[in-house]
C-alpha positions as CSV (number, residue, x, y, z in Angstrom):
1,X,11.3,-5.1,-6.6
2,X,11.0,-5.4,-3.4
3,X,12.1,-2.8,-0.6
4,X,14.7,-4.5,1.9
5,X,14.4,-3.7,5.3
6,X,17.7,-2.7,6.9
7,X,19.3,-5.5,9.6
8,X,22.3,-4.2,11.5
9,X,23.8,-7.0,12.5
10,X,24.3,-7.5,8.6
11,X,26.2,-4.1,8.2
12,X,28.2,-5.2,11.2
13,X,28.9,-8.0,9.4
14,X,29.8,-6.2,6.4
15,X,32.3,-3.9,8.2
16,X,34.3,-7.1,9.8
17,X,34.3,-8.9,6.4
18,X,35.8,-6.0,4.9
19,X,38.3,-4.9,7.7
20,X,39.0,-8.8,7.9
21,X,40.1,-8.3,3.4
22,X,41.8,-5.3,4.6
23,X,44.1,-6.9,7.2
24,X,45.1,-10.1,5.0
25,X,45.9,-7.7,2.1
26,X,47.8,-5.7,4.8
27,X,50.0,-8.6,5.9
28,X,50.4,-9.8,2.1
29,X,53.6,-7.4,1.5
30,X,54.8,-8.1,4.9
31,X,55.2,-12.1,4.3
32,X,57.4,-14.2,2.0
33,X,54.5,-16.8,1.4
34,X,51.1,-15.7,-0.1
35,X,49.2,-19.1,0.8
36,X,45.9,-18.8,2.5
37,X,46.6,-21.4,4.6
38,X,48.7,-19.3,6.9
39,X,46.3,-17.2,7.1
40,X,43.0,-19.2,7.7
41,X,41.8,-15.8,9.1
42,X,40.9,-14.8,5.4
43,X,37.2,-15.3,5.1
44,X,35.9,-11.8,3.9
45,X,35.1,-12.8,1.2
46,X,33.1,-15.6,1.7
47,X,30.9,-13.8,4.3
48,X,30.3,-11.0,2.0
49,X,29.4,-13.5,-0.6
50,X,27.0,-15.0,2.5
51,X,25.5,-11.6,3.0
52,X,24.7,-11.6,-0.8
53,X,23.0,-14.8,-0.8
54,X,21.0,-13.8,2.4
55,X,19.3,-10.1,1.3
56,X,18.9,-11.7,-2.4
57,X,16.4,-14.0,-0.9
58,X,14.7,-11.5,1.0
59,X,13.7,-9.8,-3.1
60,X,11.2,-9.9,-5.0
61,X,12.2,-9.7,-8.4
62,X,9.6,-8.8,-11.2
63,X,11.8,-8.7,-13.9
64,X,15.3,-10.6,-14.3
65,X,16.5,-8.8,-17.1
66,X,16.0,-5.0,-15.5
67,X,17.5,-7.0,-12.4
68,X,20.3,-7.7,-14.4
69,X,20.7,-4.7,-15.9
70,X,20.9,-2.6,-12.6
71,X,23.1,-4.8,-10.8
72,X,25.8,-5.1,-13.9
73,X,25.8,-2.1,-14.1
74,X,26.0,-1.1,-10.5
75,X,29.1,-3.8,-10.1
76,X,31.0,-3.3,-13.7
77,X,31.2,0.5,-14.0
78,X,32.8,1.1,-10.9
79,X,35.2,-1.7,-12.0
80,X,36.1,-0.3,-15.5
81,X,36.1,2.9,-13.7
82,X,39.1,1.2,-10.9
83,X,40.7,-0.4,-13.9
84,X,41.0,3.1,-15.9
85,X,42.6,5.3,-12.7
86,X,44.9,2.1,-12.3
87,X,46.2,2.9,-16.1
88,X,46.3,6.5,-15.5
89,X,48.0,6.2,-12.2
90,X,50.4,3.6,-14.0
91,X,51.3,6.1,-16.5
92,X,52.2,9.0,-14.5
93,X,54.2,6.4,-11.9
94,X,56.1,5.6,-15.0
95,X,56.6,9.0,-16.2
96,X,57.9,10.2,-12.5
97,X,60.2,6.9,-11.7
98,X,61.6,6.4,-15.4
99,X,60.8,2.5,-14.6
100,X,58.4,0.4,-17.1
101,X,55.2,0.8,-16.6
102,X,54.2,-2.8,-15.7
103,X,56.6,-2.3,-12.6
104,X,53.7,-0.2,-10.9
105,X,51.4,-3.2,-11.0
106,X,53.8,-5.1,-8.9
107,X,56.0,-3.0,-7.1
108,X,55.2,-4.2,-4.0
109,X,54.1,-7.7,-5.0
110,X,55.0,-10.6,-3.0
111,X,55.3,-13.1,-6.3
112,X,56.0,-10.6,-9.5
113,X,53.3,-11.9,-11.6
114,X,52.1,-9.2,-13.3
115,X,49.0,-7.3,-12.2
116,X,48.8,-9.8,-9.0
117,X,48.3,-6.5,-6.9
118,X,44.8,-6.1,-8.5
119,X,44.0,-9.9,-8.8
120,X,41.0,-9.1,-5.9
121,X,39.0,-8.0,-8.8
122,X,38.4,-12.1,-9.5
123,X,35.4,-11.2,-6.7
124,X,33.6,-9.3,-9.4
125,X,32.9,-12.4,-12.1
126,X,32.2,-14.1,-8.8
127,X,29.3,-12.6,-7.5
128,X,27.9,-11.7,-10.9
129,X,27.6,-15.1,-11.3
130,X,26.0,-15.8,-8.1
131,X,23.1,-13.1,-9.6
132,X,22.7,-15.5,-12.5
133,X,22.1,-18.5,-10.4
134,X,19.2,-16.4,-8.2
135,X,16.3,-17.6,-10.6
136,X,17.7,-21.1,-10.6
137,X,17.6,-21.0,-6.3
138,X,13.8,-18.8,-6.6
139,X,12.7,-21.2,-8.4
140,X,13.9,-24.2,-6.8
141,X,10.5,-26.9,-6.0
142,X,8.8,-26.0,-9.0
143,X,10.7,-28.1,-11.8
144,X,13.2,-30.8,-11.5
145,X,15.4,-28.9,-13.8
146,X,16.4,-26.4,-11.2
147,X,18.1,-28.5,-9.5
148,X,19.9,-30.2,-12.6
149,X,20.8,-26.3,-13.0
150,X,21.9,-25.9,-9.1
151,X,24.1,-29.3,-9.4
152,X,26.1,-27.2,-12.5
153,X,26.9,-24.1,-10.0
154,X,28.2,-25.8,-7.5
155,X,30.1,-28.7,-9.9
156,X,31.9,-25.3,-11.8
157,X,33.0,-24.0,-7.9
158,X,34.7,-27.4,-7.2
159,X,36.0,-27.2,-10.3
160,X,37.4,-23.9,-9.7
161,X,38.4,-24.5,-6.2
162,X,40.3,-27.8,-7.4
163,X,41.8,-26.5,-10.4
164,X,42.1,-23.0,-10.3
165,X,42.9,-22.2,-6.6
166,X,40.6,-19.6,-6.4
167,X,38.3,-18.7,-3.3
168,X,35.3,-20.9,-2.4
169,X,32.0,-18.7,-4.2
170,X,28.7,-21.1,-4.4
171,X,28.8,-22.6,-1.4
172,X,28.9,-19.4,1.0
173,X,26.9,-17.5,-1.5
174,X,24.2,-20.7,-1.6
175,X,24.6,-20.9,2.4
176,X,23.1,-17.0,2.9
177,X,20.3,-17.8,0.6
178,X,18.9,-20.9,2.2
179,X,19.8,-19.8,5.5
180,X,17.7,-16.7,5.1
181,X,14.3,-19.1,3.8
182,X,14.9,-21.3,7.1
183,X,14.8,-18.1,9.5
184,X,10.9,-18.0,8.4
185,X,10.3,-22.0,9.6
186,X,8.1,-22.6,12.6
187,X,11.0,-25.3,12.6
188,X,14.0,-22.7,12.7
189,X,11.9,-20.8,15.7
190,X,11.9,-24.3,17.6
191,X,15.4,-25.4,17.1
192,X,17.3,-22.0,16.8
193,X,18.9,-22.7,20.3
194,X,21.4,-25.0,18.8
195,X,22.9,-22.6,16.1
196,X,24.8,-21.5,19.6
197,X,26.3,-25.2,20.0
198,X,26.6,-26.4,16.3
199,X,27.6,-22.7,14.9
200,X,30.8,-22.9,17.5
201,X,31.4,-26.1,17.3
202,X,31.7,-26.2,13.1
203,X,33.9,-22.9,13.6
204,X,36.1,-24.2,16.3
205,X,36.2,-27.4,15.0
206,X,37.4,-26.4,10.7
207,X,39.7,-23.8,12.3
208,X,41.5,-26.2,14.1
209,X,41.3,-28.6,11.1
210,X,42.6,-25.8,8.9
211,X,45.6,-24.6,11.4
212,X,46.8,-28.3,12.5
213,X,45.8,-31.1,10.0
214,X,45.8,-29.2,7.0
215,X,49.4,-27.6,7.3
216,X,50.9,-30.4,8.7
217,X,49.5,-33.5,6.6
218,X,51.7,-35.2,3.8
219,X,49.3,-36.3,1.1
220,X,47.2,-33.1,1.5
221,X,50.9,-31.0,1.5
222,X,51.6,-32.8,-1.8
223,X,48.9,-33.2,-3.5
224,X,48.1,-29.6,-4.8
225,X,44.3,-29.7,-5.9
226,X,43.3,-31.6,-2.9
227,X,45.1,-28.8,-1.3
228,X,43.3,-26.2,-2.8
229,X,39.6,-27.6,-2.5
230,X,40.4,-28.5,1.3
231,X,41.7,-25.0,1.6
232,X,38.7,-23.1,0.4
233,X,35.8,-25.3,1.8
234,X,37.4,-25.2,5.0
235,X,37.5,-21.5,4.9
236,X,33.9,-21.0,3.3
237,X,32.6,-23.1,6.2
238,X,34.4,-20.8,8.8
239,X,33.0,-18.1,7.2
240,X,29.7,-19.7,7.5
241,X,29.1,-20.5,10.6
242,X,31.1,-17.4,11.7
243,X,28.2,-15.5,9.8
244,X,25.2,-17.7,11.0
245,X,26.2,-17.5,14.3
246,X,26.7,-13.2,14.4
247,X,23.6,-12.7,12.9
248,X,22.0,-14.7,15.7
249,X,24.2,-12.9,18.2
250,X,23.6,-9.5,17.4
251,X,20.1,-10.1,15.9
252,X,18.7,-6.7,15.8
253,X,17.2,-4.8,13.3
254,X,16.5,-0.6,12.6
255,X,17.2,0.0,16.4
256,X,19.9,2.0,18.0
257,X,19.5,5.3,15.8
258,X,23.1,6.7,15.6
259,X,24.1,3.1,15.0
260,X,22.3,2.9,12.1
261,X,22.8,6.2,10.7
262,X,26.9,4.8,11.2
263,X,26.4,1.7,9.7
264,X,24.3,3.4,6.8
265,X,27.1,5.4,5.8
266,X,29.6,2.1,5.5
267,X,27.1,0.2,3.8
268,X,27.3,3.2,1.0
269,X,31.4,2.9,0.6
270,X,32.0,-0.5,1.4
271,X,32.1,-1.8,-2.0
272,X,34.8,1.0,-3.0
273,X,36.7,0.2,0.1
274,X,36.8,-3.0,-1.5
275,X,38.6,-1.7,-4.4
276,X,40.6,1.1,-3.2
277,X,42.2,-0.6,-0.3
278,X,44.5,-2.8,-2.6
279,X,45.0,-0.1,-4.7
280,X,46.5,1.7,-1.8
281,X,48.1,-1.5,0.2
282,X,49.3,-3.5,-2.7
283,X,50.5,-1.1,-6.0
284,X,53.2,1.7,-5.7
285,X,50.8,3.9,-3.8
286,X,51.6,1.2,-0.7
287,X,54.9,2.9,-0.4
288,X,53.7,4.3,2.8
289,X,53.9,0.9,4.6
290,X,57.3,2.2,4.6
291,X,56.6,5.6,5.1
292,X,58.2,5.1,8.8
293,X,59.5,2.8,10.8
294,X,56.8,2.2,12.9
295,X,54.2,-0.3,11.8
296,X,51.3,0.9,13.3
297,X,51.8,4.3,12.0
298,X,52.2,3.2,8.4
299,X,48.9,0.9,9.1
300,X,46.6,4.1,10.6
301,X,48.2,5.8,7.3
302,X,47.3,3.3,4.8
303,X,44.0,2.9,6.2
304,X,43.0,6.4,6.6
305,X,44.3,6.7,2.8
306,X,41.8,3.9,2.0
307,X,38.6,5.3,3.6
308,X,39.6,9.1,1.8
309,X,40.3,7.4,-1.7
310,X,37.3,5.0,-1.3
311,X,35.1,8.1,-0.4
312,X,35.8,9.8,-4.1
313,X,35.9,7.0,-5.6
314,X,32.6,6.2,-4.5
315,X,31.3,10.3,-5.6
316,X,32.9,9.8,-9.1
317,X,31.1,6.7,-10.1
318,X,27.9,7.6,-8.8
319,X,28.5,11.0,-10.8
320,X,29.8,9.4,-14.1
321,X,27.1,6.5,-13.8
322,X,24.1,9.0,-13.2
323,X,25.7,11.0,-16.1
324,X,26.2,8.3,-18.7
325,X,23.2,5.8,-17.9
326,X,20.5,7.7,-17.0
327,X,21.5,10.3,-19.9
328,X,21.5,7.2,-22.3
329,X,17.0,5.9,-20.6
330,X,16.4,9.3,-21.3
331,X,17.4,8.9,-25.0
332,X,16.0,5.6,-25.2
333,X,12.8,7.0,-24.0
């Protein structure tokens, strides 16, 4: 496979999308309402989705199935690995407190359903499914039966958009990839003044959609699955062009040394800042949101909490993972 150069502007990117997940799941416990549309803010998700899309069509990949090997791996240990300290820590919670031991999955929860505090691992079926659509988009031209096989991705993100309320995937994910092919057009070069009037204009232009038509409209207010696929395509577009337009912005790659060596080091822990933030914000660990009574203490608190947890976190799986699978090629071998 291919070696990926390293763009900073992506990193960048990273770090907002995550601090951007951070603050939403920081204001969850503070709110009565979950809804997303009161917070059309909440794209993190989509741009690290777009991000995805964009360095996945940047790779070479010789062989799909030791692609997909290494990558489930590298996204479902560290999420059996989340799931097990959440039991342990659940245990010992209920040991301490004398309370059920469900209660520490939603002691802070804004609705009660059970386990909603660690309902942000939905992300992780969603990006492994983007990896099994990446030979359907590198192969894309070749057969007309790609394309049949694209149509099915993004019919099954409606669906679950519409139906299931959950966060808009394909699109964002699709949107990195393509976007990453055009930057190579002559045709891109030519035109790429205009991302800096469209890009603003689509971002403007949904978030003003999303804060003043969208809230305040009858038929979308009552009809629930309109609702929810207005709702997420209107947020996977701000995302988007929010992404399209940074990248352009800050379009520089491997310079600015100490910068890099910075935005190295969150690249590394990101994806267990991803876990370990709700952990901390949203399960009985979040009991320092009321550690005090001023906010932005509790906040600085919560978030250095985050970064330490995320930082072992990050050391055991890389420890168990090298232990366990590179143990087990050994054997094989």
């Amino acid at each position: 496979m291919e070696k990926v150069k390293k763009f900073n502007n992506i990193s960048l990117l990273r770090v907002i999308a995550i601090l951007a997940i951070f603050s939403f799941h920081l204001l969850q416990p503070l709110s009565t309402t979950q809804g997303r549309q009161y917070f059309p803010m909440a794209f993190g998700v989509e741009i690290f989705l777009f991000i995805s899309g964009f360095l996945y069509a940047l790779k070479e990949i010789s062989s799909y199935k030791e692609f997909f090997k290494k990558n489930f791996i590298k996204i479902l240990w560290p999420t059996f690995l989340f799931i097990l300290i959440c039991l342990a820590t659940g245990g010992v919670f209920s040991l301490l407190t004398k309370t059920d031991f469900v209660q520490f999955f939603h002691y802070t929860s804004v609705t009660g359903e059970l386990l909603y505090n660690h309902g942000h691992l939905w992300y992780i079926v969603a990006i492994l499914l983007c990896y099994l659509s990446l030979p359907v988009l590198k192969n894309l031209g070749k057969k007309k039966i790609y394309y049949f096989l694209l149509s099915l991705f993004f019919v099954a993100d409606i669906v679950a958009m519409t139906v299931f309320d959950i966060q808009n995937v394909y699109l964002p994910f699709f949107a990195g990839f393509m976007f990453c092919k055009l930057t190579k057009t002559e045709m891109y070069q030519k035109f790429k003044k205009w991302v800096f009037i469209v890009c603003p204009l689509i971002f403007i232009g949904t978030l003003i959609a999303y804060i003043f038509v969208f809230n305040s409209n009858a038929m979308i207010a009552n009809t629930p699955h309109l609702r929810f696929l207005l709702k997420h395509v209107l947020t996977g577009l701000i995302a988007i062009a929010f992404s399209i337009l940074f990248f352009e912005l800050f379009n520089f790659t491997n310079k600015f040394e100490k910068l890099s060596n910075v935005l190295r080091y969150t690249d590394k822990y990101i994806f267990a800042f991803y876990f370990m933030h709700s952990f901390v914000i949203l399960s009985a660990a979040g009991l320092m949101m009321s550690i005090s009574q001023y906010l932005a203490i509790n906040i600085i608190l919560i978030f250095n909490m985050s970064v330490i947890s995320c930082v072992i976190f990050q050391h055991i799986s890389d420890w168990t993972q090298k232990k366990i699978f590179r143990k087990r090629e050994k054997v094989a071998k």
